[in-house]
N, C-alpha and C positions, 0 to 999 in steps of 0.2 A: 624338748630335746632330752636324749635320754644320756645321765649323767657319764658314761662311757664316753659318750659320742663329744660333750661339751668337756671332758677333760683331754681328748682328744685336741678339738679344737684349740684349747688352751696352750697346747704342749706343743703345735704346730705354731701358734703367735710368737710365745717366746722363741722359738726355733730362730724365725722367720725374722725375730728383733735383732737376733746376734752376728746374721747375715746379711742385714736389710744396706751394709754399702755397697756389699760383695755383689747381692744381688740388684741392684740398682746401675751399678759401673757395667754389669755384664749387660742388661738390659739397652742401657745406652748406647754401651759400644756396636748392639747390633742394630740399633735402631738410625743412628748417624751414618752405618756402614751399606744401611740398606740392604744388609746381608741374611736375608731371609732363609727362602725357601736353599735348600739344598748346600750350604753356605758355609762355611769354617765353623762358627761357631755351633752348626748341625753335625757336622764330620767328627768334633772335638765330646761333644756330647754322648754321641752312640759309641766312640771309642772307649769314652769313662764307663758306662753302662753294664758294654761288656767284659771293662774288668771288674767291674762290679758284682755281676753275677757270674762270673767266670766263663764266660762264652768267648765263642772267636768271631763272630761278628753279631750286629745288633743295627737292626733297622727302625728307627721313628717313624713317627706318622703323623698327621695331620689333628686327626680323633678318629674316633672310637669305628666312625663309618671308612675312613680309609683302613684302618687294619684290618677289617673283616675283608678288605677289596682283597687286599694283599695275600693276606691267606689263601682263598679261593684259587686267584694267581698259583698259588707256589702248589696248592694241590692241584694244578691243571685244571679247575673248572671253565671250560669254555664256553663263550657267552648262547651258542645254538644248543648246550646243556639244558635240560630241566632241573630244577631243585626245587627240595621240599624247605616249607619253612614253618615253625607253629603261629599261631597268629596267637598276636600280640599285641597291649596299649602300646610299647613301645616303636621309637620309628623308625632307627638306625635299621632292624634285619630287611623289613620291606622294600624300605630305601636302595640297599646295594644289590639289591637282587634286582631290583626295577633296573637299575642302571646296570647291571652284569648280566643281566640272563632272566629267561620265565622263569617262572613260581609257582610255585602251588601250593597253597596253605592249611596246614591240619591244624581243626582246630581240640585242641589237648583242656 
């Protein structure tokens, strides 16, 4: 591991030790609440966010494969669309295209 990346690492442990009842209590409280998906403590989050980065709203996601979904959405890609995609090890671009719409893959 390359010594950036492990003092990195490091600096997120301690973070994470100074926090660790804060984040444990918030943890639990939404795990008791059953309040998952779409849920106060999701509404309460994207509103910190986007005072955070100074936006007027701000949407989460699931991972990495839903916000590429969402994107597409907000540019109107409709699923009887074609899209290009490059091919890739990775699996997330195939993935949402498979589920949103054909593909066609350059390979670069």
């Amino acid at each position: 591991m390359k010594r950036e990346t492990r003092d990195g690492v490091q600096r997120l442990k301690a973070a994470v030790q100074t926090k660790k009842d804060e984040i444990d209590s918030a943890i639990e409280t939404v795990l008791l609440k059953e309040n998952f998906i779409g849920g106060g403590k999701v509404g309460q989050l994207e509103e910190e966010l986007a005072r955070y980065v100074s936006i007027r709203h701000c949407i989460s996601s699931a991972n990495g494969t839903d916000a590429l979904m969402l994107v597409l959405m907000a540019w109107g890609v409709a699923r009887e669309m074609r899209s290009l995609c490059p091919t890739s090890p990775f699996f997330p671009p195939p993935r949402w295209s498979h589920f949103y719409g054909p593909t066609r893959y350059l390979s670069i």
